[in-house]
C-alpha positions, 0 to 999 in steps of 0.5 A: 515475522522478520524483516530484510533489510530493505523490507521497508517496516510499517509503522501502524498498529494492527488496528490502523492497519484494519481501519485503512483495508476498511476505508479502501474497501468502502472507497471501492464501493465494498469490492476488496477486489477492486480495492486491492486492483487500486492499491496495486496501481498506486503503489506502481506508480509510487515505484515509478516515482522512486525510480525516476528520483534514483536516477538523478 
């Protein structure tokens, strides 16, 4: 898979990457959905966070 340039790059073996899905979906009670509803939340608000440091 290739990357842009302001595609941010991970820095998480394969089996880091599973362990985290796993341990959001288990912090969900088991629901993947409900995991990715929270993930999606966190990461707007982390961009609501940079946008608010970019504009200084």
């Amino acid at each position: 898979m290739s990357h842009t340039a302001t595609e941010p790059q991970l820095d998480r073996s394969a089996g880091d990457l599973e362990l985290a899905a796993d341990e959001a979906k288990a912090a969900s009670g088991g629901d993947a959905r409900e995991a990715v509803k929270a993930l999606l939340v966190a990461n707007a608000s982390l961009e609501r966070e940079v946008a608010l440091w970019l504009q200084r």
